[in-house]
C-alpha positions, -999 to +999 in steps of 0.1 A: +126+677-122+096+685-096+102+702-067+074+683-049+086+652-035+066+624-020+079+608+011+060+581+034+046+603+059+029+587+090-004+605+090-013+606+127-025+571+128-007+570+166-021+602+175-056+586+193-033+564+217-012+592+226-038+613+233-060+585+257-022+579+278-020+620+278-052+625+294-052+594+314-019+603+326-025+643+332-057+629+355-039+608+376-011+632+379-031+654+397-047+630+418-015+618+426-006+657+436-040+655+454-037+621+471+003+633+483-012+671+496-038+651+518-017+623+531+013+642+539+028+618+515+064+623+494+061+590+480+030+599+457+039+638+452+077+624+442+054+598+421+032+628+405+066+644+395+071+612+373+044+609+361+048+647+345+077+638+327+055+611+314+028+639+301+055+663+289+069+628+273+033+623+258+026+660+248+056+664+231+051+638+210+015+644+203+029+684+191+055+662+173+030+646+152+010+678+143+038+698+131+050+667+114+017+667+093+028+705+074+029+700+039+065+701+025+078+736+012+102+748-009+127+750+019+115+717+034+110+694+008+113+666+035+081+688+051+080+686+091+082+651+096+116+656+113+101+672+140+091+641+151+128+630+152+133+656+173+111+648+194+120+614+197+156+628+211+138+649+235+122+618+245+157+600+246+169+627+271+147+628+295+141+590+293+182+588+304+175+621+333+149+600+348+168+568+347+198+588+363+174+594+395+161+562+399+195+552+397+202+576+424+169+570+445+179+533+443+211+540+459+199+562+485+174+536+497+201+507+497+218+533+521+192+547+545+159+525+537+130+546+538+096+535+566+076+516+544+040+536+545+005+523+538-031+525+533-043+554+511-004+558+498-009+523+481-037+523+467-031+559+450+000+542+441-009+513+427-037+527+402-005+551+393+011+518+384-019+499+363-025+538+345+014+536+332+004+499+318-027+512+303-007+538+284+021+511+274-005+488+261-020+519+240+014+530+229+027+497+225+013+490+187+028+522+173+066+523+194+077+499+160+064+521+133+071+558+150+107+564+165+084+595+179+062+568+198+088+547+209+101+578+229+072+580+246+066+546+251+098+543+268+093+569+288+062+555+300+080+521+310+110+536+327+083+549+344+067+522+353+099+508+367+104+532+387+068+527+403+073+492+409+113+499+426+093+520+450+069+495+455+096+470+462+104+456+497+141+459+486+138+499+472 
């Protein structure tokens, strides 16, 4: 009996998708930062802080996929694939955390609706909205093939939700 065994390994083929919603999602985070800092705005710096648990989402899976690719060893015959498991619960957790505060920010609003601001707000905003359905569209072909990819995927759309609650007339 070999000690080598061959398992179906994904071998990074979601890696260039993850990488294009990484760095189109670190940019934007800190113009959001940026936009929020110059127009005394809590809206788009509480938006910035989303959108970081959407790179730390992203990162994680893209360190996921690169310590998935070790070669299996004598003590990991299954190799590091399950890293990527792993990182899919990470994923999983802080998909439910952020769906726990917009939860909460829902409820808050329903009691004490915030003034409904304007002007440079939105539009910083709103291209925070169409860069989460950018990365949903790139991450949207792999979420059935990697569990990994899913998480971040998800993340990204909870996300999104959350961006367009805010938006909302209602929220």
């Amino acid at each position: 009996m070999s000690s080598n065994h061959a398992h179906a390994v994904n071998e990074g083929t979601n890696e260039k998708p993850l990488w294009i919603a990484l760095i189109l999602t670190t940019t934007f985070l800190i113009a959001e930062v940026t936009g929020g800092v110059l127009t005394n705005s809590l809206a788009l710096i509480s938006d910035a802080a989303h959108m970081f648990t959407d790179a730390a989402a992203l990162a994680v899976s893209l360190v996921a996929i690169r310590i998935g690719k070790r070669a299996a060893d004598s003590l990991r015959t299954f190799g590091y694939y399950r890293f990527e498991i792993l990182a899919a619960a990470f994923n999983a957790v802080l998909l439910f955390l952020v769906a726990m505060y917009i939860l909460y920010e829902a409820y808050q609003r329903i009691n004490n609706p915030p003034e409904i601001q304007s002007g440079a707000m939105l539009i910083v905003a709103t291209l925070g909205l169409m860069i989460n359905l950018v990365s949903m569209r790139l991450l949207g072909s792999g979420k059935d093939k990697s569990l990994n990819v899913k998480g971040a995927y998800l993340e990204v759309w909870s996300d999104m939700l959350g961006s367009v609650s805010r938006r909302s007339p209602i929220f």
